[in-house]
N, C-alpha and C positions, 0 to 999 in steps of 0.2 A: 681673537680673544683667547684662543687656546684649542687645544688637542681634545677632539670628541673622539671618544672612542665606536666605533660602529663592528658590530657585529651581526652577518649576514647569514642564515640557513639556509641551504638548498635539501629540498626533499629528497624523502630515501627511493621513489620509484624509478622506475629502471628508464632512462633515458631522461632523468628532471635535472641535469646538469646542465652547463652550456660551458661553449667554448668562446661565449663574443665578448664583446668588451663591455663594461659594466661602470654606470657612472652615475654620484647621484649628488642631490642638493637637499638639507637640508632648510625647514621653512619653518620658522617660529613665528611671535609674535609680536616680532621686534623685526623682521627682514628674512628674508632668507640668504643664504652661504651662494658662492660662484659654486657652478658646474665641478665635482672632483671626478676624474678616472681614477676607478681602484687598478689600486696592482694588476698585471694581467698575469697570471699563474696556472697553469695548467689543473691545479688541485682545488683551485680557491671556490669552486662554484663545481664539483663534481657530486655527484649524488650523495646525499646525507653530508657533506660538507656544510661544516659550520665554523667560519672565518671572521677572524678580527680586522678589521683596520683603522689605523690612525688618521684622523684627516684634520688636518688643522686648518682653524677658519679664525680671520681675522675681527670680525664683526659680533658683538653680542647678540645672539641671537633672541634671547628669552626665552621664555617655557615653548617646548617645541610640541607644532602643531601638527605636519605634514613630514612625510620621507617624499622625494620624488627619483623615482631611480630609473633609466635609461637603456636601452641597449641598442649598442652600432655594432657594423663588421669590424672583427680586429681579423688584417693582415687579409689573406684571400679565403680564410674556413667559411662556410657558408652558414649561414644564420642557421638558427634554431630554438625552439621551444625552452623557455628555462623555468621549470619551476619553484618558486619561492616561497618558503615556508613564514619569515619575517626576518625584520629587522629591529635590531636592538642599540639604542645610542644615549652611552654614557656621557654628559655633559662636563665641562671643565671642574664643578664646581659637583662633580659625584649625582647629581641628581638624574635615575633611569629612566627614559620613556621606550617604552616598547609598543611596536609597530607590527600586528599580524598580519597578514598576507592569506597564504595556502590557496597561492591560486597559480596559475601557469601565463608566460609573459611569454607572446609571443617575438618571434626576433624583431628587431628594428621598430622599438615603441619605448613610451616613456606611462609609467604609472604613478598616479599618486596614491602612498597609502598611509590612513590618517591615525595619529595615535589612538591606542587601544582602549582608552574609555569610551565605553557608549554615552553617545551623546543624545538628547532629545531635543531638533531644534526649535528654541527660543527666542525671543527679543535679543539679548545677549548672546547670542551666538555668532563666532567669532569672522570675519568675514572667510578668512582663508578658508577653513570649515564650509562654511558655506558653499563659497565656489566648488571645492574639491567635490562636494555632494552631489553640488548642480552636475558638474563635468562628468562623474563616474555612471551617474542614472542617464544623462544621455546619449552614450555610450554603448551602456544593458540595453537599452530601447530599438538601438541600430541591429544587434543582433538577437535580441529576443523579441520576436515580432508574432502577434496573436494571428491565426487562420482559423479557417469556419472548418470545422472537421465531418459532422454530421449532423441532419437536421435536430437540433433539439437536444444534440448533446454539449456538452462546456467544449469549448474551442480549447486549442491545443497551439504550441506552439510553430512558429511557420517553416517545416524543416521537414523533406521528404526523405532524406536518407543520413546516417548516423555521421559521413564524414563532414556532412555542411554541419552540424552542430560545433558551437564556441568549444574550443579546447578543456574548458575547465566541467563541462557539462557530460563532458565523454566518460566512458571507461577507465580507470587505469587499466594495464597492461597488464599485470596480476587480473584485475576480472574477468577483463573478455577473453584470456585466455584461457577461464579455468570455466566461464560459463562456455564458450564456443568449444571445449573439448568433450565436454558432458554432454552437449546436443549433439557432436557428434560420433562420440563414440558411444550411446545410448542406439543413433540412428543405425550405425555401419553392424553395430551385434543384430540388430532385429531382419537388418536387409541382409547379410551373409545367412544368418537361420531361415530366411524364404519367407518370414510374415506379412512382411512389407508388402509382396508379389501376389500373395494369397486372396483373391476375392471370395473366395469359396464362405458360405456360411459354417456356424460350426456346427457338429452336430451331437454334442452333448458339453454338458458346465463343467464336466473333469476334461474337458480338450483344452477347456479355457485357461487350464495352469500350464497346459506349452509353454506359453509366452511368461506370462503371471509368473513362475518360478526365475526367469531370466532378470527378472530384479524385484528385492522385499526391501522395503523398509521396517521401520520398528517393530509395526501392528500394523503392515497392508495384511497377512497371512491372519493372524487372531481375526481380521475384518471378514477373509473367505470362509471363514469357518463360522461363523457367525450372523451374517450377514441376512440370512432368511427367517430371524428369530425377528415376534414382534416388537419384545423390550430394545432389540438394538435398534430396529426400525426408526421406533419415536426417541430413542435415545440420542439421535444423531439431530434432530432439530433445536438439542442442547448442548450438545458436545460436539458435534459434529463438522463438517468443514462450511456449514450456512446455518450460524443460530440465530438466525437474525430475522424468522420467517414467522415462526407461530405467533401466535397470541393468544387472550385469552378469551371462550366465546361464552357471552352469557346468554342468547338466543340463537339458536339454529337457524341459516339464515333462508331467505324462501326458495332460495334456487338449486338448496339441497335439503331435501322434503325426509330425513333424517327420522323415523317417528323410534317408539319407548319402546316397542317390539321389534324392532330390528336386530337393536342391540341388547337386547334383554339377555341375551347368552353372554354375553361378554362383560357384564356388568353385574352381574348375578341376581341374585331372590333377593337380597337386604336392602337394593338400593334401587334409584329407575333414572332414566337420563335428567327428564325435572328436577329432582334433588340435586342432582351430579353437576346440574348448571347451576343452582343457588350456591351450591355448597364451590365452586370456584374450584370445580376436579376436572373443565373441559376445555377442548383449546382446537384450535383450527389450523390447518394449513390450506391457503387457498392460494392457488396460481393464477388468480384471470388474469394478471398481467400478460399471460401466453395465450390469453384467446386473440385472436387475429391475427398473431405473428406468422407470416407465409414459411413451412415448412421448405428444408433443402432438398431439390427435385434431381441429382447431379452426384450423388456420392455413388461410385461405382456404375455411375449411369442409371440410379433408381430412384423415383422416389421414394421420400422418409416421410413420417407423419408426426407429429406433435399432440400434445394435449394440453390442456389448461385444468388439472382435476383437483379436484376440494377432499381434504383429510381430516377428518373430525381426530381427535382425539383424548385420550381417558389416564388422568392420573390416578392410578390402584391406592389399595389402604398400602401396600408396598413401596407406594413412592417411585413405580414406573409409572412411563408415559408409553401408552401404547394404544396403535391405531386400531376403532373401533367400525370406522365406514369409510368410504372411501367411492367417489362419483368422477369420472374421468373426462365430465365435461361442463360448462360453466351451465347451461340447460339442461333442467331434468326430462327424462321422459322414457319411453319402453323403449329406444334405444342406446340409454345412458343410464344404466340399473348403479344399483350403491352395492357397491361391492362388501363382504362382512365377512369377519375373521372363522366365521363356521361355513363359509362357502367351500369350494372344493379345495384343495389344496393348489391347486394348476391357477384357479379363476385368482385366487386371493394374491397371490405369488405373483402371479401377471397383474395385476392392479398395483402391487406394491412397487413392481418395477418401471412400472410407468410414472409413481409419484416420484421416485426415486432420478428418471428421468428430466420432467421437470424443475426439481430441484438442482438438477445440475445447470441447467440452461440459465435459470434467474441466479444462481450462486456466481455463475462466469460472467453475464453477461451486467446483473445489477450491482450484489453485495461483492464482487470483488473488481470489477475492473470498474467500472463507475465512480462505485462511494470506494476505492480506494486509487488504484491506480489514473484514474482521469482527473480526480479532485488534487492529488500529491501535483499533478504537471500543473493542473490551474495556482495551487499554493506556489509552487516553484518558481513559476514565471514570471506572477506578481511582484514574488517579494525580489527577484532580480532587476524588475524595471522600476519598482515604489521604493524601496529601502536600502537605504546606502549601505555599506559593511561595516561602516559604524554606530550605526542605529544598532538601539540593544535588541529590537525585535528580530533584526535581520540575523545577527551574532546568534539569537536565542532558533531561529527557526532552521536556519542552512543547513544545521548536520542534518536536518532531516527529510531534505528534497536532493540528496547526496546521489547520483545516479539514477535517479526516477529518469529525466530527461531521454535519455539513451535506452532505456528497457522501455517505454513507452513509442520511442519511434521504432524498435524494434517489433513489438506488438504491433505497430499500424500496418509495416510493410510485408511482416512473415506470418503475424499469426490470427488474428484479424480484417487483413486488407483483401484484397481480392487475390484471389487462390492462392491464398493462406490455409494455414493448416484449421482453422473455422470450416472455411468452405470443402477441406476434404473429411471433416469427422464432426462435425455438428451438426444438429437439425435448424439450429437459427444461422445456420452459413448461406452463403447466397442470395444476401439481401433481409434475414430476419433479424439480423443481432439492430442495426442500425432501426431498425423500428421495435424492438428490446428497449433501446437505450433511450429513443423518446418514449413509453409509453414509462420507463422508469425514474427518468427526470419527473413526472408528473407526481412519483409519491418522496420525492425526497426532500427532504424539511431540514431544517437547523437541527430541529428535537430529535429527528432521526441521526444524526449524524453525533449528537452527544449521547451515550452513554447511558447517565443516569438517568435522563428522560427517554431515553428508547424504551427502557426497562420497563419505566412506567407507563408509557404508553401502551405497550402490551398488555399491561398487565399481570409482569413476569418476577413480580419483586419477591415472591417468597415460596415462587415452584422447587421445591428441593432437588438437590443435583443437579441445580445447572451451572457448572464450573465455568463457562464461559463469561457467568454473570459475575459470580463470584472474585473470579483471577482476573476480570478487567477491573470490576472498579478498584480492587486494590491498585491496579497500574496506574487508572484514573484517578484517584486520589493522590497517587505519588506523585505522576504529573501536576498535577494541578496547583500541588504544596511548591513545587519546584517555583510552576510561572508565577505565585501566588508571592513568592519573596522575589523572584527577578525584577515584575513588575512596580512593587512596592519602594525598590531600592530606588529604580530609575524612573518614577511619577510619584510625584509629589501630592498629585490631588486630582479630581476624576477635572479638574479644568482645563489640566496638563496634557491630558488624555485627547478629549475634545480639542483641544486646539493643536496637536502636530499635525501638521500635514502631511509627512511624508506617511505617519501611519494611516491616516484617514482614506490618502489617495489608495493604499494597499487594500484596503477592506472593500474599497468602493470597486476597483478593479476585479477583485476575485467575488463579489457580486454580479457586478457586469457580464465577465467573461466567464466565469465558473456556473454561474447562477443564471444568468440570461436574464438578469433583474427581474427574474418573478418572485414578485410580493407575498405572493403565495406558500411562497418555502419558507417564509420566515427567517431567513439568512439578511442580517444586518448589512447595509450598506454605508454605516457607520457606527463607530462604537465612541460613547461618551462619558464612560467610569471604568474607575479602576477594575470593578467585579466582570463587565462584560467584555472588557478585555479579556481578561484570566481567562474568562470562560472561551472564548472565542478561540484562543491561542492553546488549550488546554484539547478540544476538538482539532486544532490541525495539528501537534504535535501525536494524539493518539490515533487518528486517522491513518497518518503514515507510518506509524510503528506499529503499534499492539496490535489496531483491528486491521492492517495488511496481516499482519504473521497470524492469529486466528483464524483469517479466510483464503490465506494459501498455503501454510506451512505444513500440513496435513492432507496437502491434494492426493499426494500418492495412496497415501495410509488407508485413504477411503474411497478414492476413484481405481485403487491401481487395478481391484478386483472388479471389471468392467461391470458386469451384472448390478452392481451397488451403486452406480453412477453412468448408465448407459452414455455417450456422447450422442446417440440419436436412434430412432426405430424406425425400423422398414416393414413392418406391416400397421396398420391401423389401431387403434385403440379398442378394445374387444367391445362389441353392442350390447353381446347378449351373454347371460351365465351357463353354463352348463356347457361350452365349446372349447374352452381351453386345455390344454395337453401340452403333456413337456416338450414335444414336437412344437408345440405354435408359439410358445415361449422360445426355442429357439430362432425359429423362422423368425421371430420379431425383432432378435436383437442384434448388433451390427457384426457385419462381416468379420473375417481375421485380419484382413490388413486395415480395416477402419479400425478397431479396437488396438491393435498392433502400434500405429499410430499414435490413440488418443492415451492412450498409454506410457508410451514416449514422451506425449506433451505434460503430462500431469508429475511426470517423474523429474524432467527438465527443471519444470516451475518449483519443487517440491526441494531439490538436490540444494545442498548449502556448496552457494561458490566461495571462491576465497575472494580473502581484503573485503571482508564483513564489518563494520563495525555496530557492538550489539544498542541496544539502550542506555542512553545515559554515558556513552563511550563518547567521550571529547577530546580525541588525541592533538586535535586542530583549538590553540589556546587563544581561543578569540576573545573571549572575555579577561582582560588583563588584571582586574581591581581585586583585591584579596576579598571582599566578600561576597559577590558574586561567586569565586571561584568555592567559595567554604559552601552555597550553596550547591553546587557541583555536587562536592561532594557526599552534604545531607544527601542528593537523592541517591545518588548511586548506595549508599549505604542503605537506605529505605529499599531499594531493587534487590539487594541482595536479600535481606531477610523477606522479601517475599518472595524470592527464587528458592529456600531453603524450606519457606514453609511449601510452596506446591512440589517439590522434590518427597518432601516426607509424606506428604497425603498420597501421592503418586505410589508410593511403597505399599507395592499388595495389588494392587487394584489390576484387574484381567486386562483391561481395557483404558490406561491413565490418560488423564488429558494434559498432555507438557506443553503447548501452543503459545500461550501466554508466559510461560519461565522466563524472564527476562535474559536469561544466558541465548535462551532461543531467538529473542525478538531483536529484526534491526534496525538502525536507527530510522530508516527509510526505505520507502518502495523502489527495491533494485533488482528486482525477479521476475 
């Protein structure tokens, strides 16, 4: 019929060329074209090569539906990996269809890939479409295969070490270089300086800037310096790297027996704690989740102890938050006294750092590796075995399950898994994190997992200064605006919705396998209107961007100064008031080569590797139709002005919160 023009891209990363021979067939609606081999040119498919060819096909083909493109051995080079950015084919008659890709072919296979409108399948949908959808998800199913990972936690995918993972799920070569040079050239400075070696406790907190000076961030140093004050204390359960704890308490609860004389120093002459709970100035931090987690018995050869302790605290006429009591075990009684901010300096000190403690244990083990990094592998999985790559939901979600896959089997095997760096510097290592992670499945809900109703479930909608609340819902509403027009474009009406299956089977999946269908979480196993989509879709895209970067991107800032985020304690939880001394505070908290360590790991997690892409960064143009892509654009423009407004607030402030800056946030969990 005439001359299609075909233009092919090969990726710019460093080895996503090939050398084999390349052939392909177009398929419309009317037939498809004979098998053509392109040109074979040494240049035609080399990295970032973007090549024309002419192929002429005898047959009208109609509007074109499918590319299917090939690769065999040419001459005796040995196969290899090629990666393919798309395909672009100009028809006789001027009309473009383009064809994404952005994924890696292995040698000696044939792929089909489907023009670039997302499609929702319908009655009318065309068969070839069809097939090509069937064929491509059975495929994802063969290598993306669910396993049971831990009792009670969301299964994972079935893959013990990084190199059995699908090629396109892996690394590129830019990250794991720039992430494995930072792990170890972070490890080789700390073991050449003898920290690593050092089991010796320390024996005063100016020892502990040895190591501590060997690498700062922004504001880890502002944090040493500050760190013993009470404003910062409670500050950090709103700014801090776990805001996701307190709430708000309108009755003191029985198992911490809290009375109006206690805190009467702290609260002064004008007011009594009664008031201060009407008037919605109190708020809680309670751990039981840590009551019965078996402490790590094995670090340095010693055992460690844990606590599960409850933190009342006091919004001032000043609009801090600061701890008023404080009980270090979920049982009251004369061996578990309420610690209070006019006790000794040494007992009060020692109490904060044990809440300080716990807080890091539920921050690692719940609010970031669970509801972020275990949930991003459930989303990932899913949408690789339910949603084709031209389903718009799948175009709309991928950039942001981008690398999860690979930082989470790294997590299982080095840092997490058995004698992982958990089990040499945490108190939940050695069998507590995995009973951590079912007793935290057990509070985590749909409502916890969005945003706006977290907020309000606390009770936290108009506590002043919490920037985390603040700088997310703006994220959350940009979001939201974004899926809020993608949706709209591509469902026509919540019936539309209800009746795809391929989306239906994806929701019900990440139920299943995420969720372990408990009814109880409140997490849909199907969605039947346009709005619970949005919503639904709205939760997994800020899950794996805003709230990961929130609850890791500041690990260093605030764990770097051990003292502020112990990884575990070796002596007891003090019984009684009036024994503690800066001698028993030290005796409590971890060695130099266990800090040494946990130190290295928070700076690892914390450090920005390269081949980042931020928010809203869509360099991979899956979405072909011009108004999709203008919504593109609305958000990233909406990013911007709220990257500009938290940069200005940020000006001035001792202690800024940038976590949320969209410049900082990336598109998914790859740290």
């Amino acid at each position: 019929m005439g001359i299609y023009k075909v233009k092919i891209a090969t990726g710019k990363y460093l080895c996503a060329g090939t050398s084999d021979q390349v052939s392909i067939v177009l398929v419309g609606v009317q037939g498809e074209s004979a098998k053509h081999q392109l040109p074979h040119k040494w240049n035609n498919f080399k990295p970032g090569a973007v090549t024309d060819f002419d192929v002429n096909i005898e047959e009208d083909l109609g509007e074109l539906l499918v590319v299917r493109l090939s690769t065999e051995h040419y001459k005796k080079f040995k196969m290899d990996a090629w990666h393919c950015q798309y395909v672009d084919v100009t028809c006789p008659n001027g009309q473009l269809y383009q064809f994404p890709f952005y994924r890696w072919i292995p040698g000696l296979t044939t792929v089909e890939i489907p023009e670039g409108k997302g499609i929702v399948l319908a009655g009318k949908t065309h068969p070839v479409i069809q097939q090509q959808r069937t064929l491509e998800l059975e495929k994802e199913r063969e290598t993306h295969k669910w396993k049971f990972y831990s009792e009670g936690a969301p299964h994972c995918i079935d893959v013990a070490e990084v190199k059995d993972l699908p090629p396109n799920d892996q690394f590129s070569f830019l990250k794991r270089s720039s992430f494995g040079y930072s792990v170890l050239a972070t490890g080789f400075e700390m073991k050449l300086k003898g920290f690593l070696d050092n089991q010796d406790s320390w024996s005063n907190l100016e020892d502990i800037k040895l190591v501590f000076c060997l690498r700062k961030s922004d504001y880890s140093e502002e944090v040493s310096e500050i760190w013993k004050e009470d404003h910062f204390f409670g500050s950090q359960y709103l700014n801090g790297i776990n805001p996701m704890l307190i709430r708000k308490c309108f009755k003191i609860p029985d198992n911490f027996p809290v009375s109006d004389g206690m805190v009467a120093a702290s609260l002064g002459t004008s007011t009594n704690l009664h008031k201060e709970l009407e008037n919605g100035n109190i708020f809680l931090a309670d751990y039981k989740i840590l009551h019965g987690v078996p402490a790590n018995s094995s670090i340095n050869g010693k055992q460690q102890y844990i606590a599960a302790p409850m933190c009342l605290l006091w919004k001032n006429p000043q609009d801090q938050l600061l701890p008023i009591a404080i009980q270090l075990s979920q049982t009251p009684g004369e061996n578990n006294p309420i610690f209070l901010p006019n006790d000794s300096e040494s007992d009060w000190l020692l109490a904060k750092i044990w809440v300080r403690n716990s807080d890091f244990q539920v921050h690692q083990g719940d609010t970031h590796l669970l509801r972020t990094h275990l949930f991003a592998e459930v989303f990932n999985v899913a949408t690789t075995r339910q949603l084709p790559m031209g389903h718009p939901v799948h175009k709309l979600i991928i950039p942001h399950v981008r690398f999860t896959l690979e930082i989470n089997v790294l997590a299982r095997s080095q840092l997490i898994g058995p004698g992982g760096l958990f089990d040499q510097v945490n108190v939940t290592g050695k069998g507590g994190l995995p009973i951590l992670l079912r007793k935290a499945m057990d509070g985590v809900t749909y409502s916890s997992l969005c945003l706006p109703d977290n907020i309000q479930t606390r009770g936290l909608e108009s506590i002043p200064n919490y920037l985390f609340r603040d700088d997310g819902m703006k994220i959350w509403l940009a979001v939201e605006s974004f899926v809020s027009n993608i949706i709209h474009y591509y469902y026509e009406s919540d019936a539309v919705v209800s009746a795809d299956p391929e989306l239906q089977a994806w929701v019900a999946e990440i139920f299943k396998e995420g969720f372990l269908s408990y009814k109880s979480s409140g997490m849909p196993s199907s969605l039947e209107t346009k709005s619970s989509l949005i919503k639904f879709l709205t939760m997994v895209i800020f899950t794996c961007s805003a709230q990961h970067a929130a609850v890791n991107n500041g690990q260093f800032d605030f764990y770097g100064w051990m003292p502020n985020g112990a990884s575990s304690m070796k002596t007891s939880p003090p019984a009684a008031k009036e024994v503690s001394t800066p001698q028993t505070i030290m005796d409590a908290l971890p060695e130099v080569n266990t800090t040494t360590l946990g130190m290295t790991t928070v700076w690892v997690l914390s450090d920005e590797p390269r081949d980042r892409r931020r928010l809203g960064d869509y360099p991979d143009v899956r979405f072909t139709e011009e108004v999709p892509q203008k919504f593109i654009k609305d958000f990233q423009d909406k990013l911007v002005e709220i990257s500009k407004f938290i940069n200005e607030r940020n000006k001035g402030m001792y202690l800024p919160y940038p976590y949320l800056d969209p410049k900082g946030i990336e598109n998914s969990v790859s740290v």
